[in-house]
C-alpha positions in Angstrom: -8.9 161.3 176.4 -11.6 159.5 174.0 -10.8 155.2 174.0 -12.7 152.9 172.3 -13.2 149.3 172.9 -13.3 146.5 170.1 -15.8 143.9 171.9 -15.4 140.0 170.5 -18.0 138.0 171.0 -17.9 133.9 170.1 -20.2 130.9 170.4 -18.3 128.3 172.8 -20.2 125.6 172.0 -20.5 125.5 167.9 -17.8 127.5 165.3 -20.8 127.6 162.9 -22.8 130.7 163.1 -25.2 131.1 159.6 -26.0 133.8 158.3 -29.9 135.1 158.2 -31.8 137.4 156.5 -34.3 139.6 158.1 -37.2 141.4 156.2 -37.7 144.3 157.7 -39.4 147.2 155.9 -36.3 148.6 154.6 -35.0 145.5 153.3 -34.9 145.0 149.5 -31.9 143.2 149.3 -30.5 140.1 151.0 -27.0 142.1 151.7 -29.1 144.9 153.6 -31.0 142.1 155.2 -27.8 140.5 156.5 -25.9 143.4 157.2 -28.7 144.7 159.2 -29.0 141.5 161.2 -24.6 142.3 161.8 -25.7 145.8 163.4 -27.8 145.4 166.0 -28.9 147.7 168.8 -29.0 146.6 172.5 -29.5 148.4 176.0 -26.9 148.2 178.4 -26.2 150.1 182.2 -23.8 153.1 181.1 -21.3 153.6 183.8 -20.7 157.3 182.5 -24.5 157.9 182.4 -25.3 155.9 185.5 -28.2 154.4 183.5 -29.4 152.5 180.9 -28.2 153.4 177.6 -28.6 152.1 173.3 -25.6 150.8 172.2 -24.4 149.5 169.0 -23.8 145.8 168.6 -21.7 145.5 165.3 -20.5 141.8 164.2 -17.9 141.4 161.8 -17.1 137.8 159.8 -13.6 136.8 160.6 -13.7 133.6 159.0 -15.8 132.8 155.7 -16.9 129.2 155.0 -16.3 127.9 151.6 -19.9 127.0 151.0 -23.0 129.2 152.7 -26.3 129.1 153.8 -28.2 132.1 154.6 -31.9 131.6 155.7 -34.4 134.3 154.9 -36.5 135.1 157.9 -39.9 134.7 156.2 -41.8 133.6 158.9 -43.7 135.4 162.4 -46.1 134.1 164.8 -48.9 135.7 164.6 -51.1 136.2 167.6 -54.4 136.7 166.5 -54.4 133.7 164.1 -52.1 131.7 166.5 -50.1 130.4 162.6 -46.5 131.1 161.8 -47.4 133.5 158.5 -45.4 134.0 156.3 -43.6 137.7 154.9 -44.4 137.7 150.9 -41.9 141.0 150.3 -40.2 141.1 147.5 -36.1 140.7 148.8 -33.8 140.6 145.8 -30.6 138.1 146.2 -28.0 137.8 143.8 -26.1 135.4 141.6 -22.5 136.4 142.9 -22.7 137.5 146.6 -19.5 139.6 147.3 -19.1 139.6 151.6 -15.7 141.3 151.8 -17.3 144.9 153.0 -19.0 142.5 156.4 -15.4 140.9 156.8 -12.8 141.8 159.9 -9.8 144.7 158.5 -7.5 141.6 158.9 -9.5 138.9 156.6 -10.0 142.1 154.2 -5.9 142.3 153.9 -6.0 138.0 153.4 -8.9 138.6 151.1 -7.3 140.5 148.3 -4.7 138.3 146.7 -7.8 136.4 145.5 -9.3 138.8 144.8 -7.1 141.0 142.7 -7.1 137.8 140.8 -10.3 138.0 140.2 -10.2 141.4 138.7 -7.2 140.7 136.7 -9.0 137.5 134.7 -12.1 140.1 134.4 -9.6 142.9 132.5 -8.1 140.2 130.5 -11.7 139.1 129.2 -13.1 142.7 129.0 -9.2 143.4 126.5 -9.9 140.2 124.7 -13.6 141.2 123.7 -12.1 144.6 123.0 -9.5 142.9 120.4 -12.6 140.7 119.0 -14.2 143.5 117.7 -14.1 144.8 114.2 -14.2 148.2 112.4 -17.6 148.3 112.8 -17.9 147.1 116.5 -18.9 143.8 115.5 -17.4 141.2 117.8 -16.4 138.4 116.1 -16.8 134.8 118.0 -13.8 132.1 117.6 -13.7 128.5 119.3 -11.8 128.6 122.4 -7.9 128.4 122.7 -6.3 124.5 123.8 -4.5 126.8 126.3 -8.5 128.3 127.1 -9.5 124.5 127.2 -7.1 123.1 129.9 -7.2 126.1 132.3 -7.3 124.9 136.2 -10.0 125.9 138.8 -7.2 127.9 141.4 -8.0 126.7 145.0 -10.7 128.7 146.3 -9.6 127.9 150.5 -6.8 129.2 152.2 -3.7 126.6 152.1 -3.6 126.7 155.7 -7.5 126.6 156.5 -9.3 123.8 154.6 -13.1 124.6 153.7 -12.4 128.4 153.8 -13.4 131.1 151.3 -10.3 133.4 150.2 -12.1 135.8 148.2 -15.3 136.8 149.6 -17.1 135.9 146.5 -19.8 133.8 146.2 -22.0 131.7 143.2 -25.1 131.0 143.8 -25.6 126.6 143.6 -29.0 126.2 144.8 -32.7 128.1 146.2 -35.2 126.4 148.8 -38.3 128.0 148.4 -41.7 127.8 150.2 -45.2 128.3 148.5 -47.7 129.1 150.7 -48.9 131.5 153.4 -47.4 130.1 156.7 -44.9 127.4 157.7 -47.4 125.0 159.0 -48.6 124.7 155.2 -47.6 125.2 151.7 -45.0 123.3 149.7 -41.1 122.9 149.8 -39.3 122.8 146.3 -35.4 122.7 145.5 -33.9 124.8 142.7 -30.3 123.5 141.7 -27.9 124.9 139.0 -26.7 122.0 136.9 -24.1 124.0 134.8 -23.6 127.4 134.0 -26.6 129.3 133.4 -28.3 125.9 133.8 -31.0 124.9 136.2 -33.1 122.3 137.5 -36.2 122.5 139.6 -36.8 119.3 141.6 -40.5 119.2 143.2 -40.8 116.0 144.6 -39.8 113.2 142.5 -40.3 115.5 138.8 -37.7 117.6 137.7 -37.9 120.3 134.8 -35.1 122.2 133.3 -35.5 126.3 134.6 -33.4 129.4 133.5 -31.3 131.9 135.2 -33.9 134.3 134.6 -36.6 131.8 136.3 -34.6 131.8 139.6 -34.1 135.5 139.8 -38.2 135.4 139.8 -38.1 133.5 143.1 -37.5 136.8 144.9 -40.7 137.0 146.4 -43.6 139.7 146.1 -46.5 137.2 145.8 -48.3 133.6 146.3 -45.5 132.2 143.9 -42.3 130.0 145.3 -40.8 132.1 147.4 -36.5 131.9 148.3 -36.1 130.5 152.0 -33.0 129.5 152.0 -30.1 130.4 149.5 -27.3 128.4 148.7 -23.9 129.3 147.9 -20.7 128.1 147.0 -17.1 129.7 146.2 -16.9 131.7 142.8 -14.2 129.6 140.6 -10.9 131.4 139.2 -9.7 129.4 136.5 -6.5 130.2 135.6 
């Protein structure tokens, strides 16, 4: 005699909903920080318990945007000072963001075409280093194939729904951080890969060539540039 209700909730006004990440203590990731802020727990009159009752507010991404933003919620007002400060916690974010586990069952099924594309280009490269290897585990290097050469980014949108994401994977394309100790101060800089595992920081009107490993440090944890808001677009398949 159990039911159970599936409860849809949607913006009338705007289809664009970003994503945020809060800090909260837990948090040391941005997908726990955005999955928390899907869950959420609300009070609500219980007709069975003729009172007010917790219930569990759970959101689930039905559609995913080709390119996405997702603000990290490093800012509170605080009272005593009366200054938006700012949360210096260390929040890790990655350079492929995978969202398939915060997607609907049905976008899931949609998903994995892509997907299982994905996995079968990974095999392929993992067999082909495998075969590059000598006797003595040495892998040996070779210029890339004309067939390697001329391979074709596959369309990363549904054929149907322009500007969609049909695998749930993301790259990362760019970092806004903050440096400083509340919004009302500090300095904005932009962090934007060029290529590959190339970067560029642009602070103001000088840019400088950064690593990979320079943007990872952007994390947080400290008085350095801080991630705000993270920028992605959809992972390529070339095929």
């Amino acid at each position: 005699m159990e039911g159970r209700f599936r409860i849809e909730m949607k913006n009338l006004e705007s289809d664009v909903e970003p994503l945020s990440c809060f800090l909260s203590q837990e948090v040391k990731y941005v997908q726990l920080g955005i999955k928390n802020k899907l869950t959420e727990e609300i009070i609500k009159k219980s007709a069975v318990l003729d009172r007010d009752a917790k219930y569990e507010k759970k959101t689930l991404i039905d559609r995913l945007p080709a390119y996405l933003s997702i603000q990290m919620v490093r800012f509170f007002y605080k009272e005593k000072d009366k200054v938006n400060a700012k949360i210096l916690k260390d929040v890790k974010f990655p350079l492929i963001l995978d969202l398939y586990d915060m997607c609907t069952p049905e976008l899931q099924q949609e998903l994995l075409p892509a997907r299982d594309a994905f996995k079968e280009e990974e095999d392929r490269k993992v067999e082909a280093m495998r075969s590059s290897k000598t006797s003595d585990g040495i892998a040996v290097t070779s210029e890339p194939s004309m067939t390697e050469k001329i391979k074709k980014a596959a369309p990363f949108s549904f054929s149907n729904d322009p500007g969609s994401n049909n695998s749930g994977y993301y790259e990362l394309q760019g970092v806004i951080t903050h440096k400083g100790r509340s919004s009302n101060s500090g300095h904005y800089v932009a962090w934007v890969r060029v290529k590959g595992n190339h970067w560029a920081m642009c602070d103001d009107d000088e840019v400088h060539p950064v690593s990979t490993d320079d943007i990872l440090k952007l994390s947080g944890g400290g008085d350095w540039h801080c991630a705000y808001i993270l920028l992605y677009g959809p992972r390529i398949l070339k095929n």
